[in-house]
C-alpha positions as CSV (number, residue, x, y, z in Angstrom):
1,X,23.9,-8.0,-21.7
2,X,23.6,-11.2,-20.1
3,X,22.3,-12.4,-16.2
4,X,23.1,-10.3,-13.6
5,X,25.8,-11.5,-11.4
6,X,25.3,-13.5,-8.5
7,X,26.6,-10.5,-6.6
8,X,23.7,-8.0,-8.1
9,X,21.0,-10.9,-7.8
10,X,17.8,-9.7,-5.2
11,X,15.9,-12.6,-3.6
12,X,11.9,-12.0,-2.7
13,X,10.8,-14.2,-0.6
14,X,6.5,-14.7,-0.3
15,X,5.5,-16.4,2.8
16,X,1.7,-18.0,2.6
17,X,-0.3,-15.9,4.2
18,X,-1.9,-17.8,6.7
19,X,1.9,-17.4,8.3
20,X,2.2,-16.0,11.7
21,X,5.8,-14.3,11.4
22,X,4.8,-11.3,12.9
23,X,6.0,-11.4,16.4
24,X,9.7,-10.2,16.0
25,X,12.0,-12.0,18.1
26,X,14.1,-10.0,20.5
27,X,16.5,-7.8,18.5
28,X,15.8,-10.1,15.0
29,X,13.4,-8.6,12.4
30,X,10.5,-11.4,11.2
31,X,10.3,-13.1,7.8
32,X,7.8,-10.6,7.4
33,X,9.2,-7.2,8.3
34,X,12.5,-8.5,6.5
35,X,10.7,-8.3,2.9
36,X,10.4,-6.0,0.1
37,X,7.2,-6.7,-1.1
38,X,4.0,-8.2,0.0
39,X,1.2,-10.2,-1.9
40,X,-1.9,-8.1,-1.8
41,X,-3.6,-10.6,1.3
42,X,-0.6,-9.9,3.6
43,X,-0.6,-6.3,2.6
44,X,-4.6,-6.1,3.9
45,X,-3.3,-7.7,6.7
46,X,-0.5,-5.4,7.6
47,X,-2.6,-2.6,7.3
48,X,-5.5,-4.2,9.2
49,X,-8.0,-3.6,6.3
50,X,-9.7,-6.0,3.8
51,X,-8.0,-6.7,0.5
52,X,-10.9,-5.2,-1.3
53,X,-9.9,-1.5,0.7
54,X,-6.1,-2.2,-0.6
55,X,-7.7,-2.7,-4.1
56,X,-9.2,0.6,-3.6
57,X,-6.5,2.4,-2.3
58,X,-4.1,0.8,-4.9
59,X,-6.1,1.7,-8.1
60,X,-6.2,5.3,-6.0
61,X,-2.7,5.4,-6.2
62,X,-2.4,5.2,-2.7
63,X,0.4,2.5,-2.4
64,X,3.6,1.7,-4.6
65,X,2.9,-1.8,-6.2
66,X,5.3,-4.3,-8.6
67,X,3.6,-6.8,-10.7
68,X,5.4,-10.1,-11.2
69,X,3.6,-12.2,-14.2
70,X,-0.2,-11.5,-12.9
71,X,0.7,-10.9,-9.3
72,X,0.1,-7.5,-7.9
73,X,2.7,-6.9,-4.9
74,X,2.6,-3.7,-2.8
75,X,6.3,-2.3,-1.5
76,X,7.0,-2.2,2.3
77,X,8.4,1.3,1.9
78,X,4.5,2.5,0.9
79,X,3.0,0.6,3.8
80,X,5.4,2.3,6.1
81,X,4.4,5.7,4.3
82,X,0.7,4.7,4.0
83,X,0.1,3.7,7.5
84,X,2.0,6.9,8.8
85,X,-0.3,9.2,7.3
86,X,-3.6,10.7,8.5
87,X,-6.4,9.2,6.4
88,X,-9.5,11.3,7.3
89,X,-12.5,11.1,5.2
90,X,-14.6,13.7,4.4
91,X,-18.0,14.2,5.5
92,X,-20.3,13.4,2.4
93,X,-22.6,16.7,3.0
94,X,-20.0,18.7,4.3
95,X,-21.2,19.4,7.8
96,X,-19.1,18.1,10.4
């Protein structure tokens, strides 16, 4: 089986992170909100937590991640999920 035509070919685009392509312009979707995946700094970011809380959550299971060579990239569609969900912790001695 050879390359995949051009027709079946997907194109991931990383933006650096210190980007600002969040504001969406009226009716267009951003660079940002138009990609599949996210390096692991932009995915702290979108989330609004540190990258070392992603690596937590990410060796938790907690988000869908592709690796490309050595980079780890998270998937929009478990940011959407993750950031929809209730995260409560639990009290450490159980009392409330």
């Amino acid at each position: 089986m050879g390359c995949p035509t051009s027709a079946a070919r997907v194109r991931v685009e990383i933006l650096p992170c210190g980007s600002n392509s969040l504001v969406a312009e009226r009716g267009k979707m951003s660079d940002v909100e138009s990609r599949l995946l996210y390096d692991r700094k932009e995915a702290a970011r979108q989330l609004s937590i540190s990258v070392r809380s992603l690596d937590y959550i990410i060796a938790a299971k907690g988000l869908d991640t592709r690796r490309i060579g050595r980079k780890v990239l998270v998937t929009r569609a478990s940011l959407v999920h993750y950031a929809k969900e209730n995260h409560y912790a639990s009290p450490a001695n159980g009392n409330s």
